[in-house]
C-alpha positions in Angstrom: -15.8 -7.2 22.2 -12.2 -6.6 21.4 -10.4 -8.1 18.3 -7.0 -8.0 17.5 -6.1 -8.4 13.8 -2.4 -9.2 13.2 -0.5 -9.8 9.8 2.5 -11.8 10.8 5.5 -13.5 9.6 5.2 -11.8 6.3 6.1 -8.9 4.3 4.3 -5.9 5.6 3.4 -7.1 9.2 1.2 -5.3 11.1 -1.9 -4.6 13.7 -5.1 -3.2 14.0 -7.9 -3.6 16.9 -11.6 -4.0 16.5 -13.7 -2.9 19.6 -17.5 -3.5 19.5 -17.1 -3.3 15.5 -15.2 -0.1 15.5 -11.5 0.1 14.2 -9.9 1.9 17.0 -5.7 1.6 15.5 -3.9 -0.1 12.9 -0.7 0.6 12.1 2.5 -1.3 9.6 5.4 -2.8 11.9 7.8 -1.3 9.7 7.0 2.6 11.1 8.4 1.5 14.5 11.4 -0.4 13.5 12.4 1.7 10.5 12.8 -1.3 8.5 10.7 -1.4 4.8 7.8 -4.0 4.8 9.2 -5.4 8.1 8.3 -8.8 8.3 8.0 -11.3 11.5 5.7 -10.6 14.3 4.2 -7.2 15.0 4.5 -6.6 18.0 5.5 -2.6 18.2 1.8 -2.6 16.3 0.1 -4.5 18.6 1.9 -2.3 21.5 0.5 0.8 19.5 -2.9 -0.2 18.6 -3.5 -1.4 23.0 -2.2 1.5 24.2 -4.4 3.9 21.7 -7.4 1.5 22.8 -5.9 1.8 26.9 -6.7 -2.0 26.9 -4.0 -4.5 28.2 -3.4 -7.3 26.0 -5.3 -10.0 28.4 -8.3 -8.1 27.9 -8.4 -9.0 24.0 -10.9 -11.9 23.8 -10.3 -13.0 19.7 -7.1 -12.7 17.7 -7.4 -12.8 14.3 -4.4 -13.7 11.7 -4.8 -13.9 8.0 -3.0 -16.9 7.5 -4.6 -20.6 7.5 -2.0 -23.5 7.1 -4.6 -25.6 7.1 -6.7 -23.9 4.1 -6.4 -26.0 0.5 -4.5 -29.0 1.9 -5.8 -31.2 -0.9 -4.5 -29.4 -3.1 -1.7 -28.6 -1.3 -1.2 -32.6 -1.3 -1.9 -33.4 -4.4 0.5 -30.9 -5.1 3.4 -31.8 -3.6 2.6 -35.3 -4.4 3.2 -34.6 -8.1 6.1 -32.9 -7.8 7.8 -33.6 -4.4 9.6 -30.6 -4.0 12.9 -30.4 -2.2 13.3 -30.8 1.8 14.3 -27.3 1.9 11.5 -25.5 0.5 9.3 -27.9 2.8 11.0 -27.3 5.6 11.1 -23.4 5.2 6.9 -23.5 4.8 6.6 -26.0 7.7 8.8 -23.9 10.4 6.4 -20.8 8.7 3.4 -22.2 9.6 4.3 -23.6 13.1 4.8 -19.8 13.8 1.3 -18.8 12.5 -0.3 -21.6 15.0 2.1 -20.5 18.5 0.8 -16.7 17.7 -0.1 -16.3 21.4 3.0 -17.4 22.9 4.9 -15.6 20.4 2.5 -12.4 21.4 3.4 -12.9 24.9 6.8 -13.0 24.2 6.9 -10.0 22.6 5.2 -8.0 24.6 7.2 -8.9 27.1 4.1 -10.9 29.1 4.2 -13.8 31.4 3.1 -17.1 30.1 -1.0 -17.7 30.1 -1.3 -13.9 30.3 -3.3 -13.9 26.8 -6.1 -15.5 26.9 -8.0 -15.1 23.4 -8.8 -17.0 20.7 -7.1 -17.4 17.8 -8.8 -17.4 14.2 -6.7 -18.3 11.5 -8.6 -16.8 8.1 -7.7 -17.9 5.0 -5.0 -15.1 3.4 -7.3 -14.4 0.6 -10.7 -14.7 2.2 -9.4 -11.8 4.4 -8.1 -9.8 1.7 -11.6 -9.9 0.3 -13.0 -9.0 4.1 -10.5 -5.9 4.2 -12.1 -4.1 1.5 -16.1 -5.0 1.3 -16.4 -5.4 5.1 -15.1 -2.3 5.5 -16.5 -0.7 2.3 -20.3 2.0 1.7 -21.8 -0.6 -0.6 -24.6 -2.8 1.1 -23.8 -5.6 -2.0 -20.4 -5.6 -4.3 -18.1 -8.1 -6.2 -15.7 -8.9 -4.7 -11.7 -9.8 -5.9 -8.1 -10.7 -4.6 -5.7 -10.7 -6.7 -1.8 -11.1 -5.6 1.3 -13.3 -5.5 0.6 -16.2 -2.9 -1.2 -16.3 0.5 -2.4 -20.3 1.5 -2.0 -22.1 -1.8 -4.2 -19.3 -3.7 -3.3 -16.4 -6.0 -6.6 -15.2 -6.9 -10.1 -15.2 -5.1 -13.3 -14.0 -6.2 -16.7 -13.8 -4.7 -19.7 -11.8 -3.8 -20.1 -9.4 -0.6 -24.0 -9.1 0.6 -24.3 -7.6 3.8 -22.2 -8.9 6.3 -21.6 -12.1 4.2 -18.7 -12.7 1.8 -19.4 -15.8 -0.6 -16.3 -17.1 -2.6 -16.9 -18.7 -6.1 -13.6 -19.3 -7.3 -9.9 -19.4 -6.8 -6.5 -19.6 -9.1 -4.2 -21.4 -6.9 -0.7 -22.8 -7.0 1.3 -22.3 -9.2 -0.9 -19.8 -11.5 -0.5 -16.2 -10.1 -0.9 -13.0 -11.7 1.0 -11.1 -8.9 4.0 -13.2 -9.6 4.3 -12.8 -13.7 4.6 -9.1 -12.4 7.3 -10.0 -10.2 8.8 -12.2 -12.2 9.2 -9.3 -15.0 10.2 -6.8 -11.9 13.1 -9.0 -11.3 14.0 -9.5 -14.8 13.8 -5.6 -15.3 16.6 -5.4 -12.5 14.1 -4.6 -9.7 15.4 -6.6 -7.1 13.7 -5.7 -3.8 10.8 -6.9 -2.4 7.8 -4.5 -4.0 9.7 -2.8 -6.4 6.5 -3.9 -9.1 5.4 -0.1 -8.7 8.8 0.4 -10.5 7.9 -1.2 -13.4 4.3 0.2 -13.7 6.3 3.7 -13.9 8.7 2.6 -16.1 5.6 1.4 -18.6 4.7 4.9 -19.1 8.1 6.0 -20.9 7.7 3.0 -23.4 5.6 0.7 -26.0 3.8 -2.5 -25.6 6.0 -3.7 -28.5 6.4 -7.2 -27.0 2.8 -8.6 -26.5 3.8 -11.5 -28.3 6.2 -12.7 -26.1 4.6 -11.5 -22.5 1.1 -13.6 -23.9 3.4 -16.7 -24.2 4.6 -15.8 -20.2 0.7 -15.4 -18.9 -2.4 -15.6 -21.3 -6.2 -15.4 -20.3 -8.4 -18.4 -20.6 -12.1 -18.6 -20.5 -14.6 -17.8 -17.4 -12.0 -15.3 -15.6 -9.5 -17.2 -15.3 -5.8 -17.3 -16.7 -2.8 -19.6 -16.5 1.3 -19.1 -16.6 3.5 -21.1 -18.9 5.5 -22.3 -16.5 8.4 -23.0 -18.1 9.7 -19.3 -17.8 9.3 -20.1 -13.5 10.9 -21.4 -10.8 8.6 -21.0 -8.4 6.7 -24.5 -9.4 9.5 -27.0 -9.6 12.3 -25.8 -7.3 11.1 -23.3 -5.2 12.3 -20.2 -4.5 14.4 -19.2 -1.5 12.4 -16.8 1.3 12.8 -15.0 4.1 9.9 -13.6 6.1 10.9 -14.3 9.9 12.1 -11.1 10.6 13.4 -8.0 9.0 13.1 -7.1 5.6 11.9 -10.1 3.4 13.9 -11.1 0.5 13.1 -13.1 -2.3 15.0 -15.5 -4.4 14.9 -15.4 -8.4 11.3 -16.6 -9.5 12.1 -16.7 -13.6 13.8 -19.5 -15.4 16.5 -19.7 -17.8 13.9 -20.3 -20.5 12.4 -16.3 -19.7 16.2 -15.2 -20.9 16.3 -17.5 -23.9 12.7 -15.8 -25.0 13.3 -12.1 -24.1 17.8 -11.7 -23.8 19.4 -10.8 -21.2 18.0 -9.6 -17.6 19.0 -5.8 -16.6 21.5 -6.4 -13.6 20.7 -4.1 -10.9 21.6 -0.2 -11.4 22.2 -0.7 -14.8 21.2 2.0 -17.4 17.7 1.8 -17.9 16.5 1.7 -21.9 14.1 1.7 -24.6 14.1 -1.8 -24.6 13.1 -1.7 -20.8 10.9 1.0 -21.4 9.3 -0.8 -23.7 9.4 -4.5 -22.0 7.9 -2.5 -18.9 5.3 -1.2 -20.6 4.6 -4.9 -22.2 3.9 -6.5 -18.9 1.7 -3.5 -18.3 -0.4 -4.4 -20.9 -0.8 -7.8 -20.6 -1.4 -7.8 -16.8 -3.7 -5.3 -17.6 -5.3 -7.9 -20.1 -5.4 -10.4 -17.6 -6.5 -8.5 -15.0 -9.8 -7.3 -17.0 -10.5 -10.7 -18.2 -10.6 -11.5 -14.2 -13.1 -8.7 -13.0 -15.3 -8.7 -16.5 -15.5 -12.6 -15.5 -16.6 -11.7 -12.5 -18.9 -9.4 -13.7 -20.6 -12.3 -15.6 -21.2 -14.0 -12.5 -22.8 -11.7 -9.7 -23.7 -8.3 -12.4 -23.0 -6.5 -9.4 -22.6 -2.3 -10.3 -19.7 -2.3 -7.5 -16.7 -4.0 -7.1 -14.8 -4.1 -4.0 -11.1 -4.8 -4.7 -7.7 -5.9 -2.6 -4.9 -8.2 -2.9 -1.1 -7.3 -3.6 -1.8 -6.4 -7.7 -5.2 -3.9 -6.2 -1.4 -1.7 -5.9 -1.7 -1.3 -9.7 -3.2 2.8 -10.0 -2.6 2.5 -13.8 -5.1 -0.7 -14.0 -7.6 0.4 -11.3 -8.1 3.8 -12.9 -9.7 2.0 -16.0 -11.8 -0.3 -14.2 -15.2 2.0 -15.0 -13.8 2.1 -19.0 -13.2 -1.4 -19.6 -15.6 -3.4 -17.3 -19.1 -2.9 -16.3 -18.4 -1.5 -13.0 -19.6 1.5 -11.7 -18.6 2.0 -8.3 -14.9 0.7 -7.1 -14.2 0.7 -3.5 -10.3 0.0 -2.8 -8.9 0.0 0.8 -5.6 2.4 2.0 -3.8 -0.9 2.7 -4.8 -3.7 -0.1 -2.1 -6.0 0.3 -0.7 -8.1 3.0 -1.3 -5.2 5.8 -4.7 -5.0 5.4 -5.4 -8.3 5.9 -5.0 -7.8 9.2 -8.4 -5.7 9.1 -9.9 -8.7 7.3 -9.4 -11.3 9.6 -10.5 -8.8 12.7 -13.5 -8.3 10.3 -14.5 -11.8 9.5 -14.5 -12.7 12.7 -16.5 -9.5 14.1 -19.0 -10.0 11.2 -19.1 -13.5 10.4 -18.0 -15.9 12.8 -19.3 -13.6 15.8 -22.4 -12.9 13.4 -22.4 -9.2 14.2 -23.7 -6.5 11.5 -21.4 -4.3 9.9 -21.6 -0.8 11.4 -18.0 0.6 10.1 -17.1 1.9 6.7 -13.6 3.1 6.1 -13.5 6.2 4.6 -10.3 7.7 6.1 -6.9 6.2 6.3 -5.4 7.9 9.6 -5.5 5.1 12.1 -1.8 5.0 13.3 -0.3 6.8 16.2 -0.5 10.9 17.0 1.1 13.0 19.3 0.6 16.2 21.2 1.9 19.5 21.3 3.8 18.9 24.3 5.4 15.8 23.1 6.8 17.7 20.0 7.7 21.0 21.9 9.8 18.7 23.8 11.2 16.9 21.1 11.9 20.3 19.2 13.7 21.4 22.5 15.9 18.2 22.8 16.7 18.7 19.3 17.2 22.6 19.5 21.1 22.2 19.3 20.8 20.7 15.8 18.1 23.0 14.3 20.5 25.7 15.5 23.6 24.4 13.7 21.3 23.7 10.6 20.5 27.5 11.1 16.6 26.6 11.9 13.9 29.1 13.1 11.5 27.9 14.8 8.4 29.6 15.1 4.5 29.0 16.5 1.7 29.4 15.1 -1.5 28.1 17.0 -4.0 29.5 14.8 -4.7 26.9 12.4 -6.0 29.4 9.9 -3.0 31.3 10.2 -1.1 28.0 10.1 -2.5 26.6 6.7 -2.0 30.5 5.3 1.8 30.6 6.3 2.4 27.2 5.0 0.5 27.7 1.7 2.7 30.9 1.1 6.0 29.2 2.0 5.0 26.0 -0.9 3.7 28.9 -3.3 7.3 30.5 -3.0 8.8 27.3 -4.0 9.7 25.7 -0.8 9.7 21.9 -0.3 8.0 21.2 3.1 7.8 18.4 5.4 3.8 18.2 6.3 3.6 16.3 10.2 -0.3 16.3 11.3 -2.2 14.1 13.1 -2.7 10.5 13.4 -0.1 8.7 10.7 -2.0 6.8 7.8 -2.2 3.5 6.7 -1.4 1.9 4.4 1.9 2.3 2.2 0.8 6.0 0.8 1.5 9.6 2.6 -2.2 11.2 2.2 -1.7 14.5 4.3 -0.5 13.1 7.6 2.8 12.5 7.0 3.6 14.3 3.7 6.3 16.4 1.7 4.4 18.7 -0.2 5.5 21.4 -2.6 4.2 23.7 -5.4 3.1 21.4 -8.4 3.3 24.3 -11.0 6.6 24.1 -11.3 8.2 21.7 -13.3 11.6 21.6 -11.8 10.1 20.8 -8.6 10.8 16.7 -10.0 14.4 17.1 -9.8 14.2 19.1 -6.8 12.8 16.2 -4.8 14.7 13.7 -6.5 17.8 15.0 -6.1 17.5 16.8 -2.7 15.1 14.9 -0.8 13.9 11.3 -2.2 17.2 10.1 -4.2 15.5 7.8 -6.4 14.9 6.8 -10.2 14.1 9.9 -12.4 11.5 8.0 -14.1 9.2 7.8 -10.9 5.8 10.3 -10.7 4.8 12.5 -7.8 1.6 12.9 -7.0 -1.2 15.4 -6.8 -3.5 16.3 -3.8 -6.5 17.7 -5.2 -9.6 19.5 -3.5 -12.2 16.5 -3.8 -14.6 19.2 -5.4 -12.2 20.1 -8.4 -11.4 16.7 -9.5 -14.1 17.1 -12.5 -12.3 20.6 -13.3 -8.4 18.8 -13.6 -9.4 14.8 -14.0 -11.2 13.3 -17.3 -13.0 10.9 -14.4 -14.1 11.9 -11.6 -14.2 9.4 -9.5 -13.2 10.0 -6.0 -9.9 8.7 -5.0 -9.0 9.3 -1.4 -6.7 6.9 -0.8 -4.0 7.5 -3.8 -4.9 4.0 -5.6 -6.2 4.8 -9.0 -4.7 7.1 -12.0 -6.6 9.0 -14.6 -6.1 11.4 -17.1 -4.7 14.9 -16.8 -7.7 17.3 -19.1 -5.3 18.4 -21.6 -6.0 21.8 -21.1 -4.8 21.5 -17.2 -1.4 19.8 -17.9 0.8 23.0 -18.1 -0.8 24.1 -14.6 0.1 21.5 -13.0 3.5 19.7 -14.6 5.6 18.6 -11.8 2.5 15.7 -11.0 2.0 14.5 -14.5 3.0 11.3 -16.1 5.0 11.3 -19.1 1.9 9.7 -20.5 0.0 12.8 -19.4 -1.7 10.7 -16.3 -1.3 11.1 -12.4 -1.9 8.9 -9.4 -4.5 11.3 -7.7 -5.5 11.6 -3.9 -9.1 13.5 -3.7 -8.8 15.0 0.0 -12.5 15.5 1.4 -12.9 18.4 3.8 -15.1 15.9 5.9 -12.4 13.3 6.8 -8.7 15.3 6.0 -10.1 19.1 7.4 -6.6 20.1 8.0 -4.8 19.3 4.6 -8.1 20.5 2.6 -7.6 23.9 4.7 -4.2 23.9 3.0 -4.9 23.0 0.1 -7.6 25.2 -0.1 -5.6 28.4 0.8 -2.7 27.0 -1.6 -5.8 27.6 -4.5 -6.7 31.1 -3.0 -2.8 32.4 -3.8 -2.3 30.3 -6.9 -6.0 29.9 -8.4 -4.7 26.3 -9.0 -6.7 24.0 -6.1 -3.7 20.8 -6.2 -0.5 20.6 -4.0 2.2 17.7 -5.1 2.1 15.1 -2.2 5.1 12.8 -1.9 5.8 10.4 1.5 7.6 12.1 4.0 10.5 9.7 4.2 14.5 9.2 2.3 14.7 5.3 1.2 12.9 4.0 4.6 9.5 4.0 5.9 7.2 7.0 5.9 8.2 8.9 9.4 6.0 8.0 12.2 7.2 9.9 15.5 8.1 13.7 15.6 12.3 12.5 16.2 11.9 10.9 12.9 10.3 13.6 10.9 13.3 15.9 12.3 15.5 12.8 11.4 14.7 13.0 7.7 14.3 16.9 7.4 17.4 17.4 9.2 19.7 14.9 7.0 18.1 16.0 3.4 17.5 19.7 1.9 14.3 20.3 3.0 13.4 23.8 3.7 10.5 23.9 6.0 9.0 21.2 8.2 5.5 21.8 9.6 5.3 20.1 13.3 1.4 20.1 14.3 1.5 24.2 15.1 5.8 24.5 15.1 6.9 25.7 11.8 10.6 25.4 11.3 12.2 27.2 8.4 15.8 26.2 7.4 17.3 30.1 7.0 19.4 30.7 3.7 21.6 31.8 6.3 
């Protein structure tokens, strides 16, 4: 049985194929078009994940979106009904959802297939049902709790439930025009974050300040009783005139979401590239606490309900490290299960799951404990990039050495990051998911605590305030980390052991926290080799791991890893078993 899973015509489109239960691919659109959270049809995916499978597309039998138009409508009525919003903002959601239902033609299209060549059919899941799907259906735990919290997705904002087997049982959803996940953008904007996912901005940013606004952020968004929480809408948009959208094709772009009335309460909006300062600091960290607030009263609600020990947890806001990191200190959960790809991405693996499991009443037999799921390539296929390219490595005075040993490999490479070097890290299949967790990584040598400024200023050209992150042997996390939770996919922070902090200063928060990836020697055997030879020169067992990309997409194919390594200051760029050192020369 063959499934394709598609997130389309939305931020973050992308693919992933299901065969017999098994995920075989998945993959973002934007790492083949080069364009951040690429939205419109996937169809580069979709190319990807049949070719990895060798399965032509009319061989697929069920596609699976995670969009339903026709999910909520009495709300969705009643809604509208009450406020009759304008033609335009109808209009754009009508022409959206017309899309979602011509998905095969539009596949056909794309792929560059006759008419009537795909023959599957198409399951449209309900945005946030597949959210919940991409993380329990996929997750070790038998039985969990179960949550979705984000910006929109069919008339909802928030879904919770209870997973049990291959079952997933919702009890409750926040819908229009209540939404966590857009108070957080709301604030983004108003911070002077004005491209689409620049929340992770702000949730930085918190760490430099002090909550000294509660006051005012619990008059935006305030907690109510059973889970739940509700938005003053006053300081929106969103609920009375809409907000402009674009999510056809390219990069989607939002209009303003906050009212005049958000400016009256907290001043004047930071424009864009403004000088960030204590008062933003201090604003960031606000909305920080209060979503954090929120966020707690949602999942110790939920804990009311089901007194499950685990919680599996996904939806845009399941991006918030700095809140998921204190989900086993301020609820009763034990166990936390949270997905490489929680928001819109990875509900293309929910609604390839929910069919698999529930509609096609199949039990689960796949638990997702590795991230690398996108496209690899051979030694030949780079030796013969590395030779079209040889003109430019020479000019950039490049050696290029082998080294087929992968003992010998890890060793070199450890000793190059020891001496200081910042390194380009290419192995493998490419992850996903929007972190770099050894497959397509810069890595460098966290004990030293210039290394920040190196990256930024050399290699990532981005705000000063934003943290690196450590890669740490999953068997030393106990040693570094005040919780010792395993973390493999780089979606929760904890706290730095004070004693630690001056080993490792270039990944620590100024609030003396990091964003951690634990890195198993049973699923990433490669980058724990590294690591692990990294500890036997340094004694310290943590390499700072930072997406290998410059301001686009994390570098899928061998021509874009030389792309970025050739155009910034990077000093050595591992290529599977090439190692190419820029000479001082």
């Amino acid at each position: 049985m063959r499934i394709l899973g598609i997130n389309a015509y939305h931020a973050d489109a992308s693919a992933c194929l299901v065969v017999d239960g098994q995920l075989v691919a998945a993959a973002e659109e934007e790492r083949f078009r080069r364009v951040k959270h690429w939205a419109g049809l996937p169809s580069e995916a979709v190319r990807y994940c049949l070719q990895k499978a060798e399965v032509k597309a009319e061989a697929i039998e069920h596609i699976a979106i995670n969009r339903n138009p026709g999910a909520n409508l009495i709300k969705k009525f009643l809604y509208a009904f009450s406020k009759r919003p304008g033609l335009a903002a109808i209009r754009d959601r009508l022409r959206n959802s017309f899309m979602v239902g011509d998905v095969r033609q539009k596949l056909e299209a794309g792929l560059g297939l006759s008419s009537g060549t795909i023959k599957a059919q198409v399951h449209q899941v309900e945005h946030h049902r597949a959210h919940l799907a991409s993380s329990f259906l996929v997750s070790p735990f038998e039985s969990a709790a179960l949550a979705s919290v984000d910006g929109f997705g069919d008339f909802v904002s928030t879904m919770v439930g209870r997973g049990e087997g291959a079952t997933v049982t919702v009890f409750d959803r926040v819908t229009f025009p209540h939404s966590l996940g857009l108070f957080y953008l709301a604030m983004t904007q108003y911070l002077g974050f004005l491209d689409y996912g620049d929340e992770y901005k702000v949730m930085g940013l918190a760490a430099y300040g002090k909550p000294e606004y509660p006051d005012a952020m619990r008059q935006i968004v305030r907690p109510v009783p059973n889970g739940r929480f509700e938005l003053e809408l006053r300081y929106f948009l969103h609920h009375a005139e809409g907000v402009s959208m674009t999510w056809d094709i390219g990069a989607p772009v939002l209009g303003r979401v906050f009212s005049d009335d958000l400016v009256t309460l907290l001043g004047p909006p930071r424009k864009r590239n403004e000088p960030i300062t204590t008062r933003h600091e201090n604003l960031a960290s606000s909305v920080q606490a209060v979503y954090e607030d929120v966020f707690f009263n949602i999942l110790n609600g939920l804990y009311d309900r089901t007194r499950q020990k685990a919680l599996c947890l996904a939806g845009g806001c399941a991006q918030n490290s700095v809140a998921n990191g204190q989900i086993a200190l301020r609820t009763p959960f034990e166990r936390v299960y949270v997905p490489p790809a929680v928001g819109d991405a990875g509900g293309a693996i929910g609604a390839a799951y929910v069919v698999w499991n529930e509609k096609l009443g199949n039990p689960r037999s796949f638990v997702m404990d590795r991230a690398d799921w996108g496209p690899s390539f051979d030694e030949s296929e780079i030796s013969e990039e590395l030779g079209v390219r040889g003109e430019e490595l020479k000019a950039e005075h490049c050696v290029v050495e082998e080294i087929p040993d992968e003992g010998n490999l890890c060793r070199r490479t450890a000793w190059e990051i020891a001496d200081g070097k910042v390194m380009g890290w290419f192995q493998g299949r490419m992850e996903w998911g929007p972190r770099a967790l050894g497959s397509r990584s810069i890595v460098a040598d966290p004990r030293r605590p210039e290394m920040k400024d190196i990256l930024n200023s050399r290699i990532k050209k981005r705000e000063s305030f934003r943290p690196f992150a450590p890669s740490i042997l999953e068997e030393a996390v106990g040693e570094y980390f005040e919780q010792c939770a395993p973390s493999p996919f780089m979606t929760m922070t904890y706290h730095v052991r004070s004693e630690k902090r001056k080993m490792i200063p270039a990944v620590i928060h100024v609030d003396g926290t990091s964003r951690l990836q634990t890195v198993s020697r049973q699923t990433q055997p490669l980058y724990w080799r590294l690591i692990k030879e990294f500890q036997g020169l340094t004694g310290v067992p943590v390499v700072l791991n930072t997406s290998f990309n410059e301001n686009e997409p994390i570098v899928c194919t061998p021509a874009d890893a030389l792309d970025c390594f050739l155009r910034t200051r990077m000093d050595v760029l591992v290529l599977g078993k090439h190692l190419i050192v820029r000479s001082k020369g």
